[in-house]
C-alpha positions as CSV (number, residue, x, y, z in Angstrom):
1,X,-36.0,198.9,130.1
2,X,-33.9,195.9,131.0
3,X,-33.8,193.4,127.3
4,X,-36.7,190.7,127.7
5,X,-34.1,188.0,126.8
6,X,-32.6,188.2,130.2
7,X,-36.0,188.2,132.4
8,X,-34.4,184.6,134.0
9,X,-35.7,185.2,137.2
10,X,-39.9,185.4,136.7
11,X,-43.0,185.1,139.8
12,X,-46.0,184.1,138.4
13,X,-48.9,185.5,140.9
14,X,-52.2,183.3,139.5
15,X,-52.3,179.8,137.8
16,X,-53.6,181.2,134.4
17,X,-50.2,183.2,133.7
18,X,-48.2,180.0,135.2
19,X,-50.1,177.8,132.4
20,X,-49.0,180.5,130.2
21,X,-45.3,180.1,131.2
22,X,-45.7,176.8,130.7
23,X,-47.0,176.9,127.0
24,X,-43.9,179.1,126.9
25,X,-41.5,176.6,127.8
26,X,-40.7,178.5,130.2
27,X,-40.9,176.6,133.6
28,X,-36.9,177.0,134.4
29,X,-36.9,180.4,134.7
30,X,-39.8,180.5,137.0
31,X,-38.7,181.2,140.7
32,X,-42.1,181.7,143.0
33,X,-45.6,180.6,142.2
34,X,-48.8,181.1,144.5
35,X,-50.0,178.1,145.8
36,X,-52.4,177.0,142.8
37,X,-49.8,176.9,140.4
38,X,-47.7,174.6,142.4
39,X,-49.7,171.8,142.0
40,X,-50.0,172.2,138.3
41,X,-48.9,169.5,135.7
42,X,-45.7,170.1,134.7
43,X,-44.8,172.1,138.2
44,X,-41.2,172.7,139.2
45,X,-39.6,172.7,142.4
46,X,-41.0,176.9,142.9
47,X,-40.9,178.6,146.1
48,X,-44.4,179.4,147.1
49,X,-45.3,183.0,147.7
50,X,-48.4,182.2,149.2
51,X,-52.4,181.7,148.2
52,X,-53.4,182.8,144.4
53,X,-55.7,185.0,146.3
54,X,-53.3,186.8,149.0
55,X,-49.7,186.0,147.6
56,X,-46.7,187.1,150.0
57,X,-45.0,190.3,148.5
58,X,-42.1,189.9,150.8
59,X,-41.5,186.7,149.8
60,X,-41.6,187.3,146.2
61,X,-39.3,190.5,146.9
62,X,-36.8,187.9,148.5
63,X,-36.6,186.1,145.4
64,X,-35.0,189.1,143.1
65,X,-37.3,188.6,140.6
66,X,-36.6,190.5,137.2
67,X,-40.3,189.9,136.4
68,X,-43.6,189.5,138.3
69,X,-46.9,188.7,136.5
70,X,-50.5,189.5,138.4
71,X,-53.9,189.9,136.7
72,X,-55.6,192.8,138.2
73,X,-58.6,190.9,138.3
74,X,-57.9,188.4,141.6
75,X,-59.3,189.3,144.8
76,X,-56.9,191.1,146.6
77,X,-54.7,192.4,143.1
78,X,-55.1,196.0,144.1
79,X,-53.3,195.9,147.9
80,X,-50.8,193.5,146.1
81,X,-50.1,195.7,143.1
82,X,-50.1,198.9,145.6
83,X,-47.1,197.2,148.0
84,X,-45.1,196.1,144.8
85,X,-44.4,199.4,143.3
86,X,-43.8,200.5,146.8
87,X,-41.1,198.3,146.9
88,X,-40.2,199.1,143.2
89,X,-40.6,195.3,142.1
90,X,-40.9,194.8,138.1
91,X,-44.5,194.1,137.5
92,X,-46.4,193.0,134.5
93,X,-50.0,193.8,135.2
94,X,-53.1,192.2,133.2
95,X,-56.2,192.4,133.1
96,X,-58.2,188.8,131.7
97,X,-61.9,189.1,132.2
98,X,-63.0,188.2,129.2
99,X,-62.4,184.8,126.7
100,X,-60.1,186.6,124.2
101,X,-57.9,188.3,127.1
102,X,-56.5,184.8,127.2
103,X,-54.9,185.1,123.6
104,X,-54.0,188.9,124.3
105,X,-52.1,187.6,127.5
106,X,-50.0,184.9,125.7
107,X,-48.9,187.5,123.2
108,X,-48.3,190.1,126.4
109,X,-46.1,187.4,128.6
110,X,-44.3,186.2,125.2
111,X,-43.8,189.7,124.2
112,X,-42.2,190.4,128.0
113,X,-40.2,187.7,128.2
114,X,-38.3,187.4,124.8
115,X,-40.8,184.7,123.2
116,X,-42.5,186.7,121.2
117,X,-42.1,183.9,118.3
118,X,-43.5,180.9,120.7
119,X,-46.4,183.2,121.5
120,X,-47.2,184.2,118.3
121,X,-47.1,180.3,116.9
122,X,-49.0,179.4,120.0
123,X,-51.9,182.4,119.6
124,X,-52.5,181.3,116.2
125,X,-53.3,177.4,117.1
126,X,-55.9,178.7,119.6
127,X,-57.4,180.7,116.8
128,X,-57.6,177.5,114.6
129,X,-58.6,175.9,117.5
130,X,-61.5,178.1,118.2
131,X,-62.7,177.7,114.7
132,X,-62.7,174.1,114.9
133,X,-64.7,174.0,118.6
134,X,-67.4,177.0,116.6
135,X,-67.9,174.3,113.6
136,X,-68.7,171.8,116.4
137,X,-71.2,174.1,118.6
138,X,-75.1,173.5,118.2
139,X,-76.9,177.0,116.7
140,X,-80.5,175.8,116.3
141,X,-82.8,177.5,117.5
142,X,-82.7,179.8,120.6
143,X,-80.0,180.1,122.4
144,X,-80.2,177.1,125.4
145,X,-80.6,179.4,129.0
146,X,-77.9,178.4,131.1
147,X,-77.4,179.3,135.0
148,X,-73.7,178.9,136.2
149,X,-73.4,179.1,139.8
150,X,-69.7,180.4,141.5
151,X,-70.7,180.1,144.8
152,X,-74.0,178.6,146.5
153,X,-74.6,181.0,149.6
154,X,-74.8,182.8,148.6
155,X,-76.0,183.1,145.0
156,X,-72.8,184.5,143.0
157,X,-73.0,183.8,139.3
158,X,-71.8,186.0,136.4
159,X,-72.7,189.0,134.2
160,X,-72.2,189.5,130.7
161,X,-68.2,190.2,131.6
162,X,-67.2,187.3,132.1
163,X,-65.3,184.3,129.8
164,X,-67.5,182.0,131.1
165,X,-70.1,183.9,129.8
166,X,-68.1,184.3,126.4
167,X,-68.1,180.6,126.5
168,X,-71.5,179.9,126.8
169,X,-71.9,181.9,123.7
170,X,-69.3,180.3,121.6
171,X,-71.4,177.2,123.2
172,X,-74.6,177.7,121.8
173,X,-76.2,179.3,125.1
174,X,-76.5,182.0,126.8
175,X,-76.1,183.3,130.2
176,X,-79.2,183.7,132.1
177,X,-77.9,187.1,133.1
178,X,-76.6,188.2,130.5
179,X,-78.4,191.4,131.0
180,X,-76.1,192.3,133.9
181,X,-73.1,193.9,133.0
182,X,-70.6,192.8,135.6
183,X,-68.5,189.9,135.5
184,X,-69.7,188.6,138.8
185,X,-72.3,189.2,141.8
186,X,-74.9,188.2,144.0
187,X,-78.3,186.9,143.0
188,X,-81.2,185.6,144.7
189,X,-83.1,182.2,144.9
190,X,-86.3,183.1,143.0
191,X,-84.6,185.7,140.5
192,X,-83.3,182.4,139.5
193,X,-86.2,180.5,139.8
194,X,-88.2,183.8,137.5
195,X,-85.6,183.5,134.7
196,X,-86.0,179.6,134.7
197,X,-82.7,178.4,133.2
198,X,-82.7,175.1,131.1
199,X,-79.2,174.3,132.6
200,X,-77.7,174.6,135.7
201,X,-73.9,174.8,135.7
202,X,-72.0,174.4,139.1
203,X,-68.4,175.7,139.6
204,X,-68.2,176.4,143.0
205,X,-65.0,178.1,144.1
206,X,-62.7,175.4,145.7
207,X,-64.2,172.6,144.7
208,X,-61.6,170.8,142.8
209,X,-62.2,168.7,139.7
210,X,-63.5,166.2,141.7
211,X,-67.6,166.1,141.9
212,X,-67.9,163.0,144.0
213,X,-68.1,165.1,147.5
214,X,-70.6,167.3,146.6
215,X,-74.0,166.5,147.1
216,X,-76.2,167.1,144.0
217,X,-79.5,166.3,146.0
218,X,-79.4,169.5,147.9
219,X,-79.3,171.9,144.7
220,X,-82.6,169.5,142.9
221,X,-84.5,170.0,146.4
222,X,-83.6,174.0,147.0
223,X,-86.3,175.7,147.3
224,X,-88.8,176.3,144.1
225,X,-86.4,173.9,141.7
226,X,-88.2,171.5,141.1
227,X,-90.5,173.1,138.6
228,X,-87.5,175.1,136.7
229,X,-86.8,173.5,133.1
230,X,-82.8,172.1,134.2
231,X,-84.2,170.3,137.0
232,X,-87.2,168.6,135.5
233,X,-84.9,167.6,132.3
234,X,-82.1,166.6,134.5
235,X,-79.5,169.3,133.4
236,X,-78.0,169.9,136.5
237,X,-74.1,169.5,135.6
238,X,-70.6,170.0,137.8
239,X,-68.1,171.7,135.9
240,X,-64.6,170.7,136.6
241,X,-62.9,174.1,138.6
242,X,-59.3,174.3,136.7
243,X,-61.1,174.0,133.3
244,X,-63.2,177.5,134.1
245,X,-62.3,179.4,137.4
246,X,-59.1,180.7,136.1
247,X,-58.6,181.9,132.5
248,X,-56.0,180.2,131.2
249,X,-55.2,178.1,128.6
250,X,-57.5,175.3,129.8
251,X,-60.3,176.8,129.0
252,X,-60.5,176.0,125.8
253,X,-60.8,172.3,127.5
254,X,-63.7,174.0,129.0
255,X,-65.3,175.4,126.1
256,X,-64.9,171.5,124.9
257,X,-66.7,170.4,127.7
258,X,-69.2,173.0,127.5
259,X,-70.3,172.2,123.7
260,X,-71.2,168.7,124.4
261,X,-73.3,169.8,127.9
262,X,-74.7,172.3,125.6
263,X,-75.3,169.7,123.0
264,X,-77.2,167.2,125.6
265,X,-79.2,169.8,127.3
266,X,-80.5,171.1,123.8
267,X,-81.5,168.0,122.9
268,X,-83.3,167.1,125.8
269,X,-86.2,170.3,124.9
């Protein structure tokens, strides 16, 4: 295997592993980016390879990379992967479904590209950052019921294998479905409505950071709401999409956010 030191020419296929590579310090030896990642703070002058979602293996083949970094679990990964190896590109492959993936990853990508040091100092200030975010998380009582919504039609939200679902934990909540053991899939209206959540949480897929254009009216009116427990409380919250939808480093922004909505919604009981 080719020494990790001189991996100078690295494509980074999802915008978790390019926040990695930027905790790294390692944005100049970054050559191709999907899309996402391009518009990240701290973004260099890549050559996109195309959508997070359906990146271009031609055009990351174009770039001689000596190292290309996918998680497995993006839509698509598996046709990507499949074309890759055909074309005998040198892949790093992970697989981040749950919160602690994240710190396995930065180890994994430090480990691959001759940081092993960086990663190791960098892992260990997320622990202690973890323990600080736990001490602040509200544990009275039960766990507060919380419904996060992916995408509204039609119903996806997540199982039990899921970070967001670790977060809600490390929150003081729990998923409503935690029950289901997948980290995403298709509900209904009134199996929502049934489990009567005490928080809604809305991350919709594409939606930006930005709430302002979405239109919270037509989730309190849907059909049956109004007599579930987050819309009579008010607990019907946006969640900013690059603090949750991808797991990288920012989610520990996320889990920040998610204490004090926690916290609010608990209080309001």
């Amino acid at each position: 295997m080719e020494n990790s030191t001189m991996k100078s020419r690295l494509v980074s296929c999802a915008p978790s592993t390019t926040e990695i590579l930027l905790l790294l310090g390692l944005a100049e030896r970054i050559v191709g980016v999907d899309a996402v990642s391009a518009a990240l703070p701290g973004a260099g002058p890549w050559t996109v390879v195309g959508p997070w979602d359906n990146v271009d293996v031609g055009k990351i083949e174009a770039l001689k990379p000596d190292l290309v970094i996918i998680t497995d679990t993006v839509p698509g990964a598996d046709a990507v992967i499949d074309h890759a190896e055909e074309l005998g590109l040198p892949l790093l492959t992970l697989h981040s479904e749950r919160f602690d993936d994240l710190l396995a990853d930065v180890f994994t990508i430090g480990a691959e590209t001759g940081e092993e040091e960086a990663a190791r100092a960098i892992v260990a200030e997320m622990h202690e950052r973890a323990k600080r975010l736990a001490a602040q998380a509200s544990h009275v009582g039960e766990p507060l019921r919380v419904y996060v919504e992916l995408f509204p039609n039609p119903f996806v939200t997540i199982g039990s294998q899921n970070w967001i679902a670790d977060m809600l934990k490390k929150a003081g909540a729990v998923n409503l479905f935690a029950d289901i053991p997948n980290p995403t899939f298709v509900t209904e209206n009134q199996e929502i409505i049934d489990r009567d959540p005490e928080a809604v949480f809305i991350c919709w897929a594409g939606q930006g950071d930005d709430p302002s254009g979405l239109d919270a009216d037509s989730i309190l009116t849907r059909k049956g709401w109004q007599g579930m427990s987050a819309v009579r409380r008010k607990q019907v919250h946006f969640l900013p999409e690059s603090l949750f939808n991808f797991p990288g480093p920012r989610l520990f922004d996320g889990l920040e956010l998610l204490i004090r909505l926690v916290a609010r919604a608990g209080a309001e009981r």
